[in-house]
N, C-alpha and C positions, 0 to 999 in steps of 0.2 A: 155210409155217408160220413164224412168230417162235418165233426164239430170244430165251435168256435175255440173252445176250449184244447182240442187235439190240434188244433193249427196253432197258436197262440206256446206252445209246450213243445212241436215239431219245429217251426219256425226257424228258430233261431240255432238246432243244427243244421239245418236246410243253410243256412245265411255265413255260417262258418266253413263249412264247406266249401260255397262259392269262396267267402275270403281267401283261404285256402290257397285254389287255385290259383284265384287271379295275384295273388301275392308271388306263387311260384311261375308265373310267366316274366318272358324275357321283356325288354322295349321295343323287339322287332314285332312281335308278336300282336300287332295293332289289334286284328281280325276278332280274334281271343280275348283280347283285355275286354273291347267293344263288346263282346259277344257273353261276356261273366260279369261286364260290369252293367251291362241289360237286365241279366237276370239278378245280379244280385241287391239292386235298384229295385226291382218289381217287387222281391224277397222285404225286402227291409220296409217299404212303404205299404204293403198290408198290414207287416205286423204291428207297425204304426196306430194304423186306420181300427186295425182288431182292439186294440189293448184301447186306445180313445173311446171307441165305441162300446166295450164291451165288460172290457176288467177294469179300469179308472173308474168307471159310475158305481162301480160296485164296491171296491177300497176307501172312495172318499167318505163312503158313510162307517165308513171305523177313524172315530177320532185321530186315532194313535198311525194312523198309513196317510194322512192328508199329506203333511211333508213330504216323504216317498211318491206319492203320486204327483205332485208339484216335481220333483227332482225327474222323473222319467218325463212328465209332459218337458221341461228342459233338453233334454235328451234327444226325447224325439226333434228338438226342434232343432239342434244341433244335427243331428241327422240329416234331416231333410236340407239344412244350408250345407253340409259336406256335398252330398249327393248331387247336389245342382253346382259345386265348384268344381267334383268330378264331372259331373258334365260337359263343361266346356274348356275343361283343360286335355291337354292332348294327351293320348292313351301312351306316345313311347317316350315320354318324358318322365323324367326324374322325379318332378314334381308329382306325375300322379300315383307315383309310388308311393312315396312320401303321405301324398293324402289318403289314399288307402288305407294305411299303416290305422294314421290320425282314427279315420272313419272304425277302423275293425276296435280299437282301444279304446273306444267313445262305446261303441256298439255290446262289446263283454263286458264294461263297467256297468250300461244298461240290463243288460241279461241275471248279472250277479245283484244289482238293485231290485229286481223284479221278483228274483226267488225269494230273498228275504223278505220282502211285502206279501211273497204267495206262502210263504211257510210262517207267520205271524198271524194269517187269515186262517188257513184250512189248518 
């Protein structure tokens, strides 16, 4: 069985990966974009939903990670307003390349915020 902790750690090369790919498809490639930027949506809004629920309530009781935890709930919320602008931007457009890009470099800055909060704790 997965823990919260094993998916919270897995996550986010799960999430890099989809980047990945969807980053190396073409603009014809609608099916594909559609289809990585599905999963890579599902991907990103657990890990969201895990860290809110699970590792934030547990950081904010260390004086010194409040900040940090404030900067990730920013994050995630940045997140979640890309993700709903890939949404409704067209898959073989420039632009949702473009936002992609924005979304994966918002998303590793997240990731690299998160370990220094996890390596200052454990």
């Amino acid at each position: 069985m997965t823990t919260i902790r094993q998916l919270i750690q897995t996550s986010p090369a799960r999430a890099n990966e989809l980047f990945a790919k969807l980053v190396d498809t073409s603009e014809n490639a609608v099916k594909t974009r559609e289809r990585l930027f599905a999963d890579l949506k599902e991907e990103l809004e657990l890990l969201a939903s895990l860290e809110e629920q699970h590792l934030f309530p547990v950081l904010r009781k260390h004086k010194d990670l409040k900040d940090l935890v404030r900067e990730a709930l920013n994050d995630n919320k940045a997140t979640r307003k890309l993700l709903t602008e890939l949404d409704h931007t067209p898959k073989e457009s420039e632009e949702f390349a473009t936002r992609v890009a924005e979304l994966r470099r918002v998303f590793q800055q997240h990731v690299r915020d998160d370990k220094r909060s996890s390596s200052r704790l454990f």
